[in-house]
C-alpha atoms as a printed R data frame, in Angstrom:
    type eleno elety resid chain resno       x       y      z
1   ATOM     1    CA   UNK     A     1  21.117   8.372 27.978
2   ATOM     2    CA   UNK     A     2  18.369   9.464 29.949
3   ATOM     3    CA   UNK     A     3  18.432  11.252 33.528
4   ATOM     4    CA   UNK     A     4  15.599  11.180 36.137
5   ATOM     5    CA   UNK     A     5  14.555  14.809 36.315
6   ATOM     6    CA   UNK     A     6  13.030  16.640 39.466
7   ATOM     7    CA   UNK     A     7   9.617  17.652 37.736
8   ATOM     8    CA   UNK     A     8   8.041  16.991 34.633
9   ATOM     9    CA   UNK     A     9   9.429  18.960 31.148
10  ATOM    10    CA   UNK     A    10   9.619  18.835 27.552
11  ATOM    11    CA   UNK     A    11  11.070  15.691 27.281
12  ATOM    12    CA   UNK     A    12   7.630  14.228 29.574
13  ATOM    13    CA   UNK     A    13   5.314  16.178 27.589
14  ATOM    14    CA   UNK     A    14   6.437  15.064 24.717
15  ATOM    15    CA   UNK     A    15   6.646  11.423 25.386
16  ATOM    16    CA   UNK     A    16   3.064  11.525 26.961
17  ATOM    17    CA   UNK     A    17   1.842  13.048 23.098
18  ATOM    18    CA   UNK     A    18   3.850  10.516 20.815
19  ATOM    19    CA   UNK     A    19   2.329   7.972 23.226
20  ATOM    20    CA   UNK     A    20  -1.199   9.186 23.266
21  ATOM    21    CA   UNK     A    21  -0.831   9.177 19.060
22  ATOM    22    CA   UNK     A    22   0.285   5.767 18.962
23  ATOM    23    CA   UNK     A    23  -2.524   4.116 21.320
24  ATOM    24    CA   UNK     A    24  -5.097   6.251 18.769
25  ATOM    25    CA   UNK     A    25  -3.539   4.933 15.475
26  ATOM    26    CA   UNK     A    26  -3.911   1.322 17.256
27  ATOM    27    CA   UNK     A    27  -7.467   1.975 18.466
28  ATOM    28    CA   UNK     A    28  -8.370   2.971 15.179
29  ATOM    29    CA   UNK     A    29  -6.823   0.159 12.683
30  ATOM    30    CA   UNK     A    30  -8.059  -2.714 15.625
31  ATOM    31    CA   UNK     A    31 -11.404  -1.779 15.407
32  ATOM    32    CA   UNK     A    32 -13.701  -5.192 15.991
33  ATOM    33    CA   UNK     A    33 -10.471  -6.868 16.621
34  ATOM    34    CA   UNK     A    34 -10.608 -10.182 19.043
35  ATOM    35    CA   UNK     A    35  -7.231 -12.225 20.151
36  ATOM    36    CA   UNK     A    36  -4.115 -11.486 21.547
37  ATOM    37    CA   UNK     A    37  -2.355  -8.297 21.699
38  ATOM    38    CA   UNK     A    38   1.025  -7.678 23.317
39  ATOM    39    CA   UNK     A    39   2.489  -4.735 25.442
40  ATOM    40    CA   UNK     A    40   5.744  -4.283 25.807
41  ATOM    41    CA   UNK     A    41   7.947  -2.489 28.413
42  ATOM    42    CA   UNK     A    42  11.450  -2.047 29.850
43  ATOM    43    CA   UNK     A    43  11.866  -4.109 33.093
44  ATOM    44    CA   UNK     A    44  12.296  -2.805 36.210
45  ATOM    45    CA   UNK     A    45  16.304  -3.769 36.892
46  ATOM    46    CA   UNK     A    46  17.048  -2.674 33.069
47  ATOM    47    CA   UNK     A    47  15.396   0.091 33.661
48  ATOM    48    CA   UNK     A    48  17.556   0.801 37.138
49  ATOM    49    CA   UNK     A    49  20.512  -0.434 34.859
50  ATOM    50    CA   UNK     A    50  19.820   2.298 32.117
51  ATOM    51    CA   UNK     A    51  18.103   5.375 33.951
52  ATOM    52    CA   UNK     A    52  20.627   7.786 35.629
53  ATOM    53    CA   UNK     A    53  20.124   9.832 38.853
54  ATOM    54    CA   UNK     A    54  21.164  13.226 39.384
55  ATOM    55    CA   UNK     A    55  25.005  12.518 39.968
56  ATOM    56    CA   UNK     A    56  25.309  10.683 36.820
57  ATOM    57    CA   UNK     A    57  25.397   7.210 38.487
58  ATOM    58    CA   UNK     A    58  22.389   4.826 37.302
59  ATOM    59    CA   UNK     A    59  19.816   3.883 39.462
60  ATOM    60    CA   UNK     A    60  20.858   0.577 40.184
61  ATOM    61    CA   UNK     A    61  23.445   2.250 42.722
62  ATOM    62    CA   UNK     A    62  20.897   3.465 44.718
63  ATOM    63    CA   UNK     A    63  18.539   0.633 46.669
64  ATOM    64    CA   UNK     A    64  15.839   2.930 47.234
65  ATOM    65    CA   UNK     A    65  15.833   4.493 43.892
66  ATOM    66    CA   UNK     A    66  15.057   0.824 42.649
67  ATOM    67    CA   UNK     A    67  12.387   0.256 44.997
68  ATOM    68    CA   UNK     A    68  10.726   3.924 43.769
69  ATOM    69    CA   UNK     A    69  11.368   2.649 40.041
70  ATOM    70    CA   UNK     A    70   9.880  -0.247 40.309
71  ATOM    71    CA   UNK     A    71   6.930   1.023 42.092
72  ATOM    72    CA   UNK     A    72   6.580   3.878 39.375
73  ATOM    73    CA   UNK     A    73   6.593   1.365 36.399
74  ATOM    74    CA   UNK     A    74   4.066  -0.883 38.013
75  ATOM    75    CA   UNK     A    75   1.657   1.915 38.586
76  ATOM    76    CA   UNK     A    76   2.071   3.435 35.154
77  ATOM    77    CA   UNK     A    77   2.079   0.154 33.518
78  ATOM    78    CA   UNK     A    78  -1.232  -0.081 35.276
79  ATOM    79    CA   UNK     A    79  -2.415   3.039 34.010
80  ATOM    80    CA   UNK     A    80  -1.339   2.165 30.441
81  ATOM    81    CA   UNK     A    81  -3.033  -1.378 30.433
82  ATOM    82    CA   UNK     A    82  -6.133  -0.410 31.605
83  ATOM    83    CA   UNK     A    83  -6.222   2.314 28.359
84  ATOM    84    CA   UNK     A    84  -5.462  -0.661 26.396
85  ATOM    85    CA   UNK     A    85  -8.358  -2.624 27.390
86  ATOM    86    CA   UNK     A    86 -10.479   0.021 27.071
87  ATOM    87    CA   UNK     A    87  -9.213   1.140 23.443
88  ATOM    88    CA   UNK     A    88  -9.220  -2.062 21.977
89  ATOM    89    CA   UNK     A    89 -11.755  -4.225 24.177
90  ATOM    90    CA   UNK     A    90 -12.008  -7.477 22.344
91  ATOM    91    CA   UNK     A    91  -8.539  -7.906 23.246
92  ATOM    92    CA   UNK     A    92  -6.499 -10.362 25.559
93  ATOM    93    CA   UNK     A    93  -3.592  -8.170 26.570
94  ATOM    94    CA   UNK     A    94  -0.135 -10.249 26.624
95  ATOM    95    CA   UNK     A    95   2.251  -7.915 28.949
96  ATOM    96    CA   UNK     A    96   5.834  -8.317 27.897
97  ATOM    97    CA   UNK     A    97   8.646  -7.064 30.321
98  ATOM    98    CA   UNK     A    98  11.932  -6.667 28.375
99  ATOM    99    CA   UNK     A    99  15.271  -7.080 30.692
100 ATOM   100    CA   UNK     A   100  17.963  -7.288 28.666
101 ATOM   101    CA   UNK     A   101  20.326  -6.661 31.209
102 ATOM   102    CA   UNK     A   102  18.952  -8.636 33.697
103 ATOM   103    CA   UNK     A   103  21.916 -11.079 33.990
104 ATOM   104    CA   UNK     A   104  24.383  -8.594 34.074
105 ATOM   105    CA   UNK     A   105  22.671  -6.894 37.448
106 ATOM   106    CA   UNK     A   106  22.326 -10.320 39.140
107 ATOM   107    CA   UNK     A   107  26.059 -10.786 38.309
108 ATOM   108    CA   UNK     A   108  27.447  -7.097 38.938
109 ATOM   109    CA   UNK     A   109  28.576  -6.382 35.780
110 ATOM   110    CA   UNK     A   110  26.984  -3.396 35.098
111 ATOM   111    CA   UNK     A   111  29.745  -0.344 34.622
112 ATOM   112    CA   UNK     A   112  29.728   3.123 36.915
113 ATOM   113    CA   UNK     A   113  29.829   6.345 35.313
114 ATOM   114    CA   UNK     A   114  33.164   6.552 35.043
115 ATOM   115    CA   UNK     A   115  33.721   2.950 33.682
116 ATOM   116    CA   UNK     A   116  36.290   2.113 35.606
117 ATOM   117    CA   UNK     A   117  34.263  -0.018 38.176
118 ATOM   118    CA   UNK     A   118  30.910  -2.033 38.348
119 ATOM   119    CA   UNK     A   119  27.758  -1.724 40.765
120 ATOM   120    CA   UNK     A   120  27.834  -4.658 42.895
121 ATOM   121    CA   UNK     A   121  25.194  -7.417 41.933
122 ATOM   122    CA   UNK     A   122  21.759  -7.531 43.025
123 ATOM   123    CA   UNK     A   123  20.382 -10.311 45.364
124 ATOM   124    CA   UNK     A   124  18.564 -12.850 43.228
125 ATOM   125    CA   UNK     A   125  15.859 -12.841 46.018
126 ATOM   126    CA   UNK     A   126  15.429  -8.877 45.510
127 ATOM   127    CA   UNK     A   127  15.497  -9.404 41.921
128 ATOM   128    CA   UNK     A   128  12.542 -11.984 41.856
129 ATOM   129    CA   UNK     A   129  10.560 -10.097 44.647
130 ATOM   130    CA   UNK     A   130  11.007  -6.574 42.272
131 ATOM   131    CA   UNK     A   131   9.434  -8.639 39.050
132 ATOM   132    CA   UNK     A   132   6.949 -10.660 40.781
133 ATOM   133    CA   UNK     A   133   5.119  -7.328 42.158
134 ATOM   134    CA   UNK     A   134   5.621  -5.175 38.516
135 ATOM   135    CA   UNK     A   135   4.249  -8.795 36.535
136 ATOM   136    CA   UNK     A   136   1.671  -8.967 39.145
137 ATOM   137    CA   UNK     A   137   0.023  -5.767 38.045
138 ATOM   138    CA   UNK     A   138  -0.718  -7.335 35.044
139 ATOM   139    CA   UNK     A   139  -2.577 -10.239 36.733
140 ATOM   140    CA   UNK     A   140  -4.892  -7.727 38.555
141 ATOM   141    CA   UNK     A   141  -8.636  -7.837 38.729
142 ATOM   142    CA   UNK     A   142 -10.681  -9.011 35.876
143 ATOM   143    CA   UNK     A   143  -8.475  -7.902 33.149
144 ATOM   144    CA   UNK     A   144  -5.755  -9.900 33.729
145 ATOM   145    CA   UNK     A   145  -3.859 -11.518 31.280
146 ATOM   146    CA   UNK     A   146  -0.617 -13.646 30.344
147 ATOM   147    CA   UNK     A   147   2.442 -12.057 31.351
148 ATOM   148    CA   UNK     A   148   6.101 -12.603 29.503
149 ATOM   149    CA   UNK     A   149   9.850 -11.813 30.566
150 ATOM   150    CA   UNK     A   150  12.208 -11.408 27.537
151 ATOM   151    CA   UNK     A   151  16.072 -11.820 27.713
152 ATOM   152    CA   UNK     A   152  18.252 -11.819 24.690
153 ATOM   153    CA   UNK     A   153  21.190 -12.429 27.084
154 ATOM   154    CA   UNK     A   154  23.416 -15.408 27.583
155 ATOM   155    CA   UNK     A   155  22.295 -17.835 30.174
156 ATOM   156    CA   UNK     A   156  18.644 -16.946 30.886
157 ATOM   157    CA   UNK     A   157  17.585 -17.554 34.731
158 ATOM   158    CA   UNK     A   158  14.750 -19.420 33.820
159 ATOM   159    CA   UNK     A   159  14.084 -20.726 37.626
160 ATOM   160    CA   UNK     A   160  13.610 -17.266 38.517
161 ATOM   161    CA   UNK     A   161  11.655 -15.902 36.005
162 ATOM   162    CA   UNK     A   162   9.176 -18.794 36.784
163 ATOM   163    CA   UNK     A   163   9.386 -18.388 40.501
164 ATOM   164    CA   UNK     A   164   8.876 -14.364 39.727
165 ATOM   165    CA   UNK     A   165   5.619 -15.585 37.970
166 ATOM   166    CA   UNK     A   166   6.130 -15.220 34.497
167 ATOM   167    CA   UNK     A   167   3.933 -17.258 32.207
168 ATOM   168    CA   UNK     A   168   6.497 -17.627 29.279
169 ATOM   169    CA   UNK     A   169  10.342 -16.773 28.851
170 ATOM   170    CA   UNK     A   170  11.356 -14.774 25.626
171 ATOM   171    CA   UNK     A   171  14.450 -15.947 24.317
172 ATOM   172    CA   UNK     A   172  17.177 -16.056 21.911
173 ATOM   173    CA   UNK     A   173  17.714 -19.157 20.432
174 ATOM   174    CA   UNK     A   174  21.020 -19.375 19.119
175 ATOM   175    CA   UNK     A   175  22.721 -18.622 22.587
176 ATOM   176    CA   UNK     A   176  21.234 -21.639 24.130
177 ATOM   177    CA   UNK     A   177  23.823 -24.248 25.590
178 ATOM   178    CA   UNK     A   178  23.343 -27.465 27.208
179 ATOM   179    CA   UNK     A   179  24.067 -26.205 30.114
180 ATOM   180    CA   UNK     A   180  20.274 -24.369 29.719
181 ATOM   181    CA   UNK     A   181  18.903 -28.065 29.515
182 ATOM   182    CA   UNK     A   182  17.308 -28.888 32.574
183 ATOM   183    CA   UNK     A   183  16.301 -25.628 33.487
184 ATOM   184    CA   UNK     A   184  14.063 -25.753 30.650
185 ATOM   185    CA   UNK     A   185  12.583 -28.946 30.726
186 ATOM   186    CA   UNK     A   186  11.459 -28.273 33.944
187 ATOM   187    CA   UNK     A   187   9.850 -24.538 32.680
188 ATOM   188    CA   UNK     A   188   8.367 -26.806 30.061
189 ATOM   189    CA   UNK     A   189   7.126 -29.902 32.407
190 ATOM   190    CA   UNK     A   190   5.685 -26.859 34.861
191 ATOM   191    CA   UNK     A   191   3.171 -24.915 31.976
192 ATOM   192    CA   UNK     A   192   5.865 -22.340 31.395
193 ATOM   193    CA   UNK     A   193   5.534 -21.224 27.523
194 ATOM   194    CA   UNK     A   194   8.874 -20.319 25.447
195 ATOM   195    CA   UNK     A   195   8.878 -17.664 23.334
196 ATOM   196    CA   UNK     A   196  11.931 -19.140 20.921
197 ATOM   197    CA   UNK     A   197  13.949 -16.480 18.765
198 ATOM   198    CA   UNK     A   198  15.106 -18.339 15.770
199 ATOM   199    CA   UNK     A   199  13.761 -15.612 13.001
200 ATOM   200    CA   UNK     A   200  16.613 -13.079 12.431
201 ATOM   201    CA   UNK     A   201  15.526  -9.737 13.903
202 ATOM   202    CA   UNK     A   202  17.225  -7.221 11.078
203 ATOM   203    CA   UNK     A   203  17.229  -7.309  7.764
204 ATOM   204    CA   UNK     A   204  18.580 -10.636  5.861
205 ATOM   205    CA   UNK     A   205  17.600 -13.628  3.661
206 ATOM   206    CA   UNK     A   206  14.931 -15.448  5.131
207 ATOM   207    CA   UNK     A   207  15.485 -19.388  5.295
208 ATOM   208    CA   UNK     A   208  13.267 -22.063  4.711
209 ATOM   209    CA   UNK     A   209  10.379 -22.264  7.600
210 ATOM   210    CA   UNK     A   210  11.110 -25.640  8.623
211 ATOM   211    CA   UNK     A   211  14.531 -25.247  8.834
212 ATOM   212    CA   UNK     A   212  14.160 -22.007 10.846
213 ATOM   213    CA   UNK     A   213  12.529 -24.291 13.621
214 ATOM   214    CA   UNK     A   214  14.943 -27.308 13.414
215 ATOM   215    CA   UNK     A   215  16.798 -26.904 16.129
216 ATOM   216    CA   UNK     A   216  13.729 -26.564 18.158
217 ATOM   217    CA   UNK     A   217  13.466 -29.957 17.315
218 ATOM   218    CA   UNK     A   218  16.458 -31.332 18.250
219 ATOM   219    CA   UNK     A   219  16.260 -29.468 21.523
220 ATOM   220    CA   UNK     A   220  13.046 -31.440 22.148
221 ATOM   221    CA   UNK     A   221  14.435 -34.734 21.450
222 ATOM   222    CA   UNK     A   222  17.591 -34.090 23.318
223 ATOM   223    CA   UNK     A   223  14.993 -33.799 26.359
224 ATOM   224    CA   UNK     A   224  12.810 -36.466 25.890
225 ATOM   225    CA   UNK     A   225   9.535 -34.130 25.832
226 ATOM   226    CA   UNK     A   226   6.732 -35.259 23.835
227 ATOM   227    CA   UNK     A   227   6.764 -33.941 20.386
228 ATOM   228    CA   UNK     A   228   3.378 -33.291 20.448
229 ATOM   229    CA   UNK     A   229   3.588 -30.315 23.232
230 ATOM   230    CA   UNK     A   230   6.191 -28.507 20.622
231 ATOM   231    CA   UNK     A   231   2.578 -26.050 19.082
232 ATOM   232    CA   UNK     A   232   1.300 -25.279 22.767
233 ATOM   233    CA   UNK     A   233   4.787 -25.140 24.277
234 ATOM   234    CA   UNK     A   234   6.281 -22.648 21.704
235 ATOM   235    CA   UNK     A   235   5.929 -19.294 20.416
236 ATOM   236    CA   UNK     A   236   8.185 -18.751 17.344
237 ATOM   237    CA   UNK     A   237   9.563 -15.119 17.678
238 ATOM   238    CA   UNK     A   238  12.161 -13.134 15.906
239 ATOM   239    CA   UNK     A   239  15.671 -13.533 17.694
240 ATOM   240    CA   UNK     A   240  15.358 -10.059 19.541
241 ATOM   241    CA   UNK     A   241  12.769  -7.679 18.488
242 ATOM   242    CA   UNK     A   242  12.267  -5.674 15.146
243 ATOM   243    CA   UNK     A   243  13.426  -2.101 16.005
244 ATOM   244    CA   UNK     A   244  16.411  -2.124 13.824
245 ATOM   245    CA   UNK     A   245  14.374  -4.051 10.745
246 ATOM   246    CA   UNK     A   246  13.242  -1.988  7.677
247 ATOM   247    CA   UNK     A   247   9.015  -2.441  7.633
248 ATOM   248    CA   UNK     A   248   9.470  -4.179  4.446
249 ATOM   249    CA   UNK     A   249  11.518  -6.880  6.016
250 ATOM   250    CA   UNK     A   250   9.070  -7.236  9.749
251 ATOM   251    CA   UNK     A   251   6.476  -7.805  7.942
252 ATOM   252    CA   UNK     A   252   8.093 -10.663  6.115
253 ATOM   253    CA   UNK     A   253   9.675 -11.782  9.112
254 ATOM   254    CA   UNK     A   254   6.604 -12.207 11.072
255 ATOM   255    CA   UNK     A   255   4.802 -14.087  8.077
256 ATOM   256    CA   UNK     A   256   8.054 -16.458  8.196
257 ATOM   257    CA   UNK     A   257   7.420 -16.613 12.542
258 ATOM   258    CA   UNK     A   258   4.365 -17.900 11.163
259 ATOM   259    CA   UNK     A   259   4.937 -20.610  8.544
260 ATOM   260    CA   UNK     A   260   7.152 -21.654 10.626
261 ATOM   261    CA   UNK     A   261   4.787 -22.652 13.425
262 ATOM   262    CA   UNK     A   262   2.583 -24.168 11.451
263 ATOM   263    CA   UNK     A   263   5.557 -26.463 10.349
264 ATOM   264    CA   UNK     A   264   5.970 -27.222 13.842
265 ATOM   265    CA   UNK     A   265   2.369 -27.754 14.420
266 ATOM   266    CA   UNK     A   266   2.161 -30.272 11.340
267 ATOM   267    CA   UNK     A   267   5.102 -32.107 11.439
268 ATOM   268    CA   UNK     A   268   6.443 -31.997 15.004
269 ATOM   269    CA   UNK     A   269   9.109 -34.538 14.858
């Protein structure tokens, strides 16, 4: 894992260079590019869930080692989108907060060092205060841009994530229950976009487009929404990322994200 560290090192110095490579090898092959372009970055209570202090525990035990994380992502993020703008300027910068262990703060489930215990949960209120002020960065001045909270968890808080301001909620499809219903009809009736994971994220056999997008469907008529909001409604996505997928198989993936849109675009019921 990864320890917060009293002064800047190797480890720093070398993160700063790989990251200063990859923004140059993206300003250079998006040259003239216009349209969306997404940035993506651990969440602020993952990131408390994850990072460890100096006595081992993570930060999540400590309530003002939260408030300093959070504060230091939403600065750097900042930083970081602003260089992004400026690099690649025909852009409009989508900022995408990963938390995939969002639900297991709000419900105190996430282990101590030793294992033997868990840190007690989070108030939701603190939770949605923490992400409204890191997504608001994103919305600041006249570079602002869409903003999107991804969860490949169980039981998604969709209320909250809309309360915390999130444009659209990144999910994974298959662990959708009923029970998920109304919350999002209502993130649908209120403008809230859903980014749907129905593409398998590692590699596989890819099915047919349509079918990839079927349940979609049959979500939407179980609601009663109008078919004809399923293209501006929904983002098809792989199921959770691409970081374990050979580049052979993203590639194809994304190309299948897209067919299958345009299915859902064309023939919507």
């Amino acid at each position: 894992g990864w320890r917060v560290g009293d002064r800047p090192g190797r480890d720093t110095r070398r993160a700063r260079a790989w990251l200063g490579e990859d923004l140059d090898a993206l300003e250079e092959f998006t040259q003239g590019y216009q349209g969306p372009l997404k940035v993506q970055a651990v969440g602020p209570w993952t990131l408390a869930a994850a990072l460890e202090l100096r006595n081992g525990e993570a930060a999540l035990s400590d309530p003002g080692a939260c408030r300093d994380l959070a504060g230091s992502l939403a600065e750097g993020l900042r930083a970081h989108l602003a260089d992004v703008r400026r690099r690649v300027p025909g852009a409009q910068v989508v900022l995408q907060l990963d938390e995939p262990s969002l639900i297991a703060v709000l419900r105190g489930q996430v282990k101590t060092a030793s294992e033997y215990r868990t840190h007690r949960a989070v108030d939701r209120q603190l939770v949605e205060s923490t992400l409204r002020d890191v997504l608001a960065v994103h919305g600041e001045g006249e570079g602002g841009g869409a903003t999107v909270v991804h969860s490949c968890a169980p039981d998604v808080p969709f209320a909250l994530l809309r309360r915390a301001g999130a444009d659209a909620i990144s999910f994974d499809f298959d662990l959708l229950t009923e029970r998920d219903d109304e919350a999002i009809g209502e993130a649908v009736e209120g403008g809230t976009r859903l980014f749907v994971g129905v593409v398998p994220g590692v590699d596989g056999r890819l099915s047919d487009p349509a079918g990839s997008v079927m349940g979609v469907r049959t979500l939407w008529r179980r609601l009663g929404l109008n078919p004809g909001t399923l293209a501006e409604s929904v983002v098809v996505t792989p199921s959770c990322g691409l970081a374990g997928a050979s580049p052979a198989y993203a590639r194809a993936a994304l190309a299948h994200c897209v067919r299958a849109a345009r299915s859902l675009a064309d023939n919507p019921e």
